[in-house]
C-alpha positions, 0 to 999 in steps of 0.5 A: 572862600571868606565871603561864602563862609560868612554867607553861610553862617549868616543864613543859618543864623537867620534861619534856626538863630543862635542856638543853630551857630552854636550846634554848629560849634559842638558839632565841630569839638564832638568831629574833632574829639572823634579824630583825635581819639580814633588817632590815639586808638590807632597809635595805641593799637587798642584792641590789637594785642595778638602777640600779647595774647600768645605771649599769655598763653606761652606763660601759661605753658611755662614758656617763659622765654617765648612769653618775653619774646612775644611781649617785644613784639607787640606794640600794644599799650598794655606791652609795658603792663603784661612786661612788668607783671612778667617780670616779677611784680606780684602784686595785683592792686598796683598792676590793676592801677597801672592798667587804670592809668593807661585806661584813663589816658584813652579814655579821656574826651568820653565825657566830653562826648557823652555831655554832647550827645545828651546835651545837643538834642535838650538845646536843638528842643530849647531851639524849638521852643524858642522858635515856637514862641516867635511864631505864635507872637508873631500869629498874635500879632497878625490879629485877623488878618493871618497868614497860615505861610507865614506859621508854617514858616515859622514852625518848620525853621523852629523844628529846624534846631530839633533836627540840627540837635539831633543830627549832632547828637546821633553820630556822637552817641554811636561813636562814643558806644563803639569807644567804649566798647573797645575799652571794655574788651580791653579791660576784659583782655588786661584782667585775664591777662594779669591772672593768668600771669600771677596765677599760671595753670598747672602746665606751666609748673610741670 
């Protein structure tokens, strides 16, 4: 298994060069970001808080004790949040920087993903380059005698890094997008949460 891995490697390398390893090595940390941060968002129960949002609309109706009721139920990463404000903290700044916190912690490894993504295809061009310029060294140095295979060789294993620094950066900028997109929602769901809370309609005065 040892041998095939390092078989393996030495082939790429002596294909696209060391700018192929080292796509190779951010493709690796950009899946392991992925998997840790679909973990974390599972165990946090991003984007599900159905029983935070009936416990926000039982508020909303003066149901205090069904409100708390929902809350205990929910598994939510914002449970804690929507509990204090229930719970008498008025004070908006400081719940709107609670909710920051719990924000940045699932939000962390977004930068990392963000530098790959714009990153991978700048090295897969640098690649190119490099690989161009090998190629029409060595078309110099053939003199008359060219060999237009040996060009052709050398061209498409230069476009090879492209599409390596493509292939990598793809799939991470649309995982990052769709990261990103629960946090907005979940940032929509805490603000309209913490208002009605602090400022119930009328129902719940009656």
């Amino acid at each position: 298994m040892i041998t095939a891995l390092r078989t393996a490697f030495s082939q790429i390398a002596t294909l696209g060069g060391p700018v192929v390893l080292l796509l190779i090595g951010v493709s690796v940390i950009a899946l392991t970001v992925v998997f840790y941060k679909l973990w974390q968002f599972s165990v946090a129960h991003v984007g599900r808080h159905d029983a935070l949002g009936q416990a926000i609309d039982a508020w909303d109706q003066g149901e205090r004790e069904a409100a708390h009721r929902y809350v205990t139920q929910s598994k939510s990463y914002l449970r804690e949040l929507i509990g204090l404000a229930m719970s008498g903290q008025t004070d908006h700044a400081r719940l709107e920087a609670e909710a920051e916190t719990r924000f940045a912690r699932l939000e962390s490894g977004f930068r990392i993903l963000d530098m790959i993504a714009q990153l991978s295809p700048l090295m897969g061009l640098f690649g190119t380059v490099l690989g161009m310029i090998s190629a029409f060294q060595s078309l110099q140095d053939a003199g008359a005698q060219v060999d237009p295979a040996v060009l052709a060789g050398g061209i498409w294993v230069a476009l090879l890094t492209t599409a390596v620094g493509l292939a990598v950066a793809m799939p991470t900028s649309v995982f990052l997008s769709w990261f990103e997109a629960r946090m907005d929602r979940d940032r929509i769901f805490a603000e309209r949460a913490l208002r009605t809370i602090l400022s119930p309609s009328d129902r719940a005065h009656a």
